[in-house]
C-alpha positions in Angstrom: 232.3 -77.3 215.2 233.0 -75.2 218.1 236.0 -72.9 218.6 237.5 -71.1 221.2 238.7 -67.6 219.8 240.9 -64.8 221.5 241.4 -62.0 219.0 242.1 -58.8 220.7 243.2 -56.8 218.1 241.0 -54.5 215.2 243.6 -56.5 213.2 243.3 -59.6 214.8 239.6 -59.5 213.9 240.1 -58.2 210.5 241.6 -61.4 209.4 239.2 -64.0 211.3 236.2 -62.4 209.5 237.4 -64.2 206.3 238.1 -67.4 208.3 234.8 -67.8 209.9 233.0 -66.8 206.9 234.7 -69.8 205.2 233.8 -72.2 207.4 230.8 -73.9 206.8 229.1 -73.8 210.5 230.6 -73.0 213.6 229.5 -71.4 217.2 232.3 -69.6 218.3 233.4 -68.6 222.0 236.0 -65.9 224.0 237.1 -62.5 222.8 236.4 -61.3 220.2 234.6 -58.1 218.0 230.7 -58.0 218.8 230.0 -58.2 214.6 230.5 -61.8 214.8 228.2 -62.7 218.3 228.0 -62.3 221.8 232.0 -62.4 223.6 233.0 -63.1 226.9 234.3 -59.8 226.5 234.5 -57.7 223.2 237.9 -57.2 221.9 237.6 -53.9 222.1 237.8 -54.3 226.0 241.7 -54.5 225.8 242.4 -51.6 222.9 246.0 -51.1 224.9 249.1 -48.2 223.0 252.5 -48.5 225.3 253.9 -50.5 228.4 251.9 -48.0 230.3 248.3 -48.4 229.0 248.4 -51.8 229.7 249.0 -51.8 233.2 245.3 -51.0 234.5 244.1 -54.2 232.1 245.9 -56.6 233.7 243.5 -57.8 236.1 240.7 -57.8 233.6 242.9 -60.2 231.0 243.7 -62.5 234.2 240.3 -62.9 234.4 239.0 -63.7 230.9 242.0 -66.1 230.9 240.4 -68.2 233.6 237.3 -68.1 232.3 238.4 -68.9 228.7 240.8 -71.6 230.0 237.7 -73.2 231.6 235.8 -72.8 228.7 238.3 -75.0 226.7 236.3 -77.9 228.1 233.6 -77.5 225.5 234.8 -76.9 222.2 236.8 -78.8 219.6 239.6 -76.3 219.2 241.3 -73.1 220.5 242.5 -70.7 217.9 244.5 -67.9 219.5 245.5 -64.7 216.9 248.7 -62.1 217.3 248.7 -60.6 221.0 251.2 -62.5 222.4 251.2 -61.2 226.1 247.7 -62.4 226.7 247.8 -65.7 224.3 250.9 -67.2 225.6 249.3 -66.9 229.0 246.0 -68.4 227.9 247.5 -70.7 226.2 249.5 -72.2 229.0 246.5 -71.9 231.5 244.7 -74.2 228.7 247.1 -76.8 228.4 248.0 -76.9 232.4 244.2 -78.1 232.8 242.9 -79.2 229.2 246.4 -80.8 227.7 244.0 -82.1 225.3 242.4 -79.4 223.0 244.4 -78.6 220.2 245.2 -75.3 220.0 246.4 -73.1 216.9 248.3 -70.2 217.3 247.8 -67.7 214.3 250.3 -64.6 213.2 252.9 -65.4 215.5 254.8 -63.6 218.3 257.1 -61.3 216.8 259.9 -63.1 218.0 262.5 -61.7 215.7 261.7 -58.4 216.8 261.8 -59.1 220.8 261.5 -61.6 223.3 263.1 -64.9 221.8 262.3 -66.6 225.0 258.8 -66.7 223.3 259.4 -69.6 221.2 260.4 -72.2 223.7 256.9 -71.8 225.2 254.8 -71.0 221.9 256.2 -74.5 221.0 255.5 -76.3 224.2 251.7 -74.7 224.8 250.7 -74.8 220.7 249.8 -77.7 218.4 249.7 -75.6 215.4 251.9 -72.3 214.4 250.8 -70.7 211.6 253.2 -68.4 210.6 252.1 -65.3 208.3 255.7 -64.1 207.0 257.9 -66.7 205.2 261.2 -65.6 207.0 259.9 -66.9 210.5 261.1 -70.7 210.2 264.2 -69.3 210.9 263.3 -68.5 214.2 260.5 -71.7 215.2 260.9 -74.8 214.4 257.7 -76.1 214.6 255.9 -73.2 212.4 254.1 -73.5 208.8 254.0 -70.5 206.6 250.3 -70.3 205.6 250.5 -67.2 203.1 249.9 -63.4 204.6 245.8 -62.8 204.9 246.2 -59.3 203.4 246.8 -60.9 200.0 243.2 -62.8 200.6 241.9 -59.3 201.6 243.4 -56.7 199.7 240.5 -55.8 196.5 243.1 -54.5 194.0 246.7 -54.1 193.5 248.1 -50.7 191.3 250.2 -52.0 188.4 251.0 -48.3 187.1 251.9 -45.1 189.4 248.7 -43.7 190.4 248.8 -39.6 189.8 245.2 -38.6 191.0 246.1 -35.8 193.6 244.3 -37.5 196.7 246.5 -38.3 199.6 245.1 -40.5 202.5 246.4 -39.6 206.0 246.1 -42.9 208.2 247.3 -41.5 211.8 246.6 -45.2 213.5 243.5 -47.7 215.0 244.5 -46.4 219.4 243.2 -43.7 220.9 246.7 -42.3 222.2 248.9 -42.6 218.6 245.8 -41.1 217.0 246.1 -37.8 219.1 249.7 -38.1 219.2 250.3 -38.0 214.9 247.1 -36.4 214.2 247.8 -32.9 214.9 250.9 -33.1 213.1 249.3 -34.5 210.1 246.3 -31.6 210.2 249.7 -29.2 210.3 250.9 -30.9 207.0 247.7 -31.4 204.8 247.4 -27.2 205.5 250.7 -27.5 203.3 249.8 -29.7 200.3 247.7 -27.4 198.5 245.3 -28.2 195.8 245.4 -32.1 197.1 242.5 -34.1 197.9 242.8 -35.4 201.4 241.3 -37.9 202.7 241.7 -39.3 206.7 240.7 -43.1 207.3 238.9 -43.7 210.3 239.0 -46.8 211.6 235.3 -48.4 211.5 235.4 -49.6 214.5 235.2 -45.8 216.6 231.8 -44.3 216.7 230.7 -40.8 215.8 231.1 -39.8 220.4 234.4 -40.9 219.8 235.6 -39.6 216.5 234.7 -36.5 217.8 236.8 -37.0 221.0 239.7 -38.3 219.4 240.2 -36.2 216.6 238.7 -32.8 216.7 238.6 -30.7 213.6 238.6 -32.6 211.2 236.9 -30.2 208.2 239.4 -29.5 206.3 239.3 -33.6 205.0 237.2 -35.9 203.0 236.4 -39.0 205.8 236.9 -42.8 204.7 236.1 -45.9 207.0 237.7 -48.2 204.4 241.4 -48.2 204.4 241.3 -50.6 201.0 239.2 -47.8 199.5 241.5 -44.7 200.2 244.3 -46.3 198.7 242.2 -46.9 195.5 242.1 -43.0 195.1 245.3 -42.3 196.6 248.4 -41.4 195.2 250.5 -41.1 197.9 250.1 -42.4 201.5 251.0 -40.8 205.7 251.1 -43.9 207.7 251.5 -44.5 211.2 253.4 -47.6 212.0 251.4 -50.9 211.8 249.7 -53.0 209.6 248.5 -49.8 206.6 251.9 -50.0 206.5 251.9 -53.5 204.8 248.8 -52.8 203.1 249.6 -49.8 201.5 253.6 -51.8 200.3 250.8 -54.8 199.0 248.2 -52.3 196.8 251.2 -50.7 195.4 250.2 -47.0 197.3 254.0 -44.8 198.4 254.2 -43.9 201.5 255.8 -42.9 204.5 256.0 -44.1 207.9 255.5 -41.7 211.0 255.7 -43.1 214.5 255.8 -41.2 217.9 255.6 -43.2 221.0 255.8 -42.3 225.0 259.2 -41.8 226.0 259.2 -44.5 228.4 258.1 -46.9 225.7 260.4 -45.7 223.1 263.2 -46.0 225.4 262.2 -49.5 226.4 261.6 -50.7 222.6 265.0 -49.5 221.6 266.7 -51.2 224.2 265.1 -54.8 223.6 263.9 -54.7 219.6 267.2 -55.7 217.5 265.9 -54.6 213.9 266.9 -51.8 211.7 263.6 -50.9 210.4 260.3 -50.6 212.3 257.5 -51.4 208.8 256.7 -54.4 208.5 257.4 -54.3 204.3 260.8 -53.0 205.4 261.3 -55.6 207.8 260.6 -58.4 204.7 263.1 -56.5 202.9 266.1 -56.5 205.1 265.5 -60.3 205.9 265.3 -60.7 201.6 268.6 -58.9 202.1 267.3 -56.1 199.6 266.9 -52.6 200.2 264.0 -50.8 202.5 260.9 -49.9 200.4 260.0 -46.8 202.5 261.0 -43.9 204.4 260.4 -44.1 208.1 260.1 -41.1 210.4 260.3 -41.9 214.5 260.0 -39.7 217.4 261.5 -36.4 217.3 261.9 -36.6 213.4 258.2 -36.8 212.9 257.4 -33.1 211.6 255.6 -31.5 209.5 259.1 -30.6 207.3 260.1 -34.1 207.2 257.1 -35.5 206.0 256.5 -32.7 203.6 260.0 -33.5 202.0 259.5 -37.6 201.9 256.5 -37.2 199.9 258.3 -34.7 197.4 261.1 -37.2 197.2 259.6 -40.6 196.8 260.3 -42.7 193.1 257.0 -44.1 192.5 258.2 -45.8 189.6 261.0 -47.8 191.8 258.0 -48.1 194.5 255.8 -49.9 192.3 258.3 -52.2 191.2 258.9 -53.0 195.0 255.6 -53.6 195.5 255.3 -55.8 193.3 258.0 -58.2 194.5 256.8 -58.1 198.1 253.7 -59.6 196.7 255.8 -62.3 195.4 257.7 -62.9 198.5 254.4 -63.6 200.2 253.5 -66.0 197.3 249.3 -66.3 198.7 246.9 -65.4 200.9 246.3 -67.7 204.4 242.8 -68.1 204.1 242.8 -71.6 202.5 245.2 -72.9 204.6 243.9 -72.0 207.5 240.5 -73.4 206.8 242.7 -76.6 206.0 244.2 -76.8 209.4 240.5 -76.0 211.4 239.1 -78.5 209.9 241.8 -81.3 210.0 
C-alpha cells in the first residue's frame, strides 16, 4: 500500500509512528519526521508558535502543497493529521485534480475552539474524519470517534498519589514558548527546595540547539521521554498542549502555564469561545463537570503563582479525575485507524 502522509507536527508524528508500525507494509510519501524515511520535506520544516511565525512559511507550504497534490496520483490513500491551515488547503488542491483518492483526515480541526467555517469544507474535501475526542459529533456530522492515541501510547497509568519529591518542568516542543516559560520556570525550581527536578526535552532538538534554546540548564536532571518523567514525578509545570493531556491520562497533577505574543493572545481571545485552554479541561466542561487543573495565562504566569498552585493542588481528587477522563476516552485509536487504512 502506498500512502500519502502530511504530519507537520512533533505530535502529529508521535501518533503515526504507532500507525505505520501496525501496518503490515507500506511506502509512505509527503511530510513527515525523517525517523520514518526520506520526506518531501521534513516536518520539522514548518515548526511554526503564533500568527506571526507563520507568515515567512507560507510560500514554502504552498509549494509542498502542489507537489503533494501531484503526488496523489500514485498512491492508494491520503492520510492528512491535525494542522488544519495547511491540510484543509492540501486537501482541496487534492480533490480539485484527484477527486478520486480517498483521503482520511485524522485529529480533527479544532472547530469548537475556532473557525466553524472549517467543517463545511473538512466535509466536502475528506472521505474519512476520524475524530480523537468523543464530544466532536456534536460539531461534524460526518465524523467517527476512533478512541484518543495517547491511551495506545501512554506505558502506565498512577492508581495511588505518587509522593516521590521529583517535579518535571515541561516548558513546550517550539523554540519561541520554550524561551518564553523557561526562564520563569528556572526562577521557580530555585524555590522548591530539596525537590528533584527534572526538565523534558523534547527528542526531537539536538544538543546545537538545546544549548540555544535553553541556556543554563545545571541546576536539572534532563529527560527526552515525557512518559518517563511522569513515572517519577509527583507533581507536574506544563505549558499548554498535548503534556497537558498526558500528564491528566497517567494520573501526574499539574498546572498549566501559557504566555503567548500579544498580538496572538489578543487575536485568540477574540475568536476562541471556550472557558478553558487544557485540553483535559476542555473534556470536562463539555462532560459538564468541573476543570481538572489550574491554568495560568499571560500576565498571571509567575513564579508566585505557580509556586502557590502546586502547594494547593488535592492529589487525591486529581487522581480520581484522572481516572474518569480515561473513561470518557473509552480506547486508544490505533486499531481503528488500522481498520479504516486498510478498508
Amino acid at each position: 500500500m502506498k500512502l500519502l502522509i502530511s504530519a507537520l507536527e512533533p505530535s502529529a508524528n508521535l501518533h503515526l509512528e504507532p500507525i505505520l508500525n501496525a501496518l503490515d507494509s507500506c511506502e509512505i510519501y509527503g511530510v513527515f519526521d525523517e525517523r520514518f524515511g526520506k520526506p518531501v520535506m521534513p516536518s520539522k520544516a514548518f515548526s511554526i508558535m503564533g500568527f506571526l511565525d507563520a507568515l515567512p512559511k507560507i510560500r514554502k507550504a504552498k509549494k509542498a502543497i502542489k507537489i503533494m497534490a501531484r503526488m496523489s496520483f500514485f498512491v492508494d490513500k491520503v492520510i492528512l493529521i491535525d494542522s488544519p491551515a495547511f491540510n484543509l488547503p492540501l486537501a482541496k488542491a487534492i480533490k480539485t485534480i484527484n477527486p478520486n483518492v480517498p483521503i482520511i483526515y485524522y485529529i480533527l480541526p479544532k472547530v469548537w475552539a475556532w473557525k466553524p467555517s472549517r467543517i463545511k469544507a473538512m466535509e466536502r474535501y475528506c472521505d474519512v474524519l476520524a475524530s480523537i475526542f468523543p464530544f466532536e459529533d456534536q460539531f461534524y456530522t460526518k465524523s467517527t470517534y476512533v478512541g484518543n492515541p495517547l491511551l495506545d501510547e501512554i506505558p502506565l497509568f498512577k492508581l495511588q498519589c505518587d509522593t516521590s519529591g521529583v517535579i518535571a518542568f515541561l516548558p513546550g516542543s517550539r523554540k519561541s514558548e520554550i524561551k518564553t516559560l523557561f526562564p520563569i520556570y528556572k526562577a521557580l525550581a530555585s524555590k522548591l527546595v530539596g525537590k528533584e527536578k527534572i526538565l523534558v526535552i523534547p527528542p526531537h532538538f539536538d544538543y546545537r540547539e538545546i544549548a540555544e534554546i535553553y541556556g543554563d540548564i545545571h541546576d536539572f536532571k534532563i529527560c527526552r521521554n515525557t512518559y518517563e518523567a511522569f513515572a517519577k514525578s509527583e507533581f507536574a509545570f506544563i505549558c499548554s498542549g498535548t503534556a497537558t493531556l498526558e500528564a491528566a491520562l497517567v494520573g501526574v497533577p499539574f498546572v498549566l502555564a501559557y504566555k503567548a505574543k500579544a498580538i496572538d493572545y489578543w487575536i485568540a481571545k477574540h475568536f476562541v469561545k471556550l472557558t478553558h485552554v487544557g485540553l483535559a479541561n476542555i473534556l470536562f466542561d463539555f462532560a459538564k463537570k468541573p476543570s481538572l487543573h489550574q491554568e495560568l495565562l499571560q500576565e498571571d504566569v509567575s513564579v508566585e503563582g505557580l509556586l502557590h498552585a502546586y502547594k494547593s493542588v488535592n492529589k487525591e481528587a486529581f487522581l480520581t479525575q484522572a481516572k474518569e477522563l480515561r473513561g470518557m476516552l473509552k480506547q486508544g485509536s490505533t486499531e481503528a485507524m488500522i481498520s479504516i487504512i486498510k478498508a
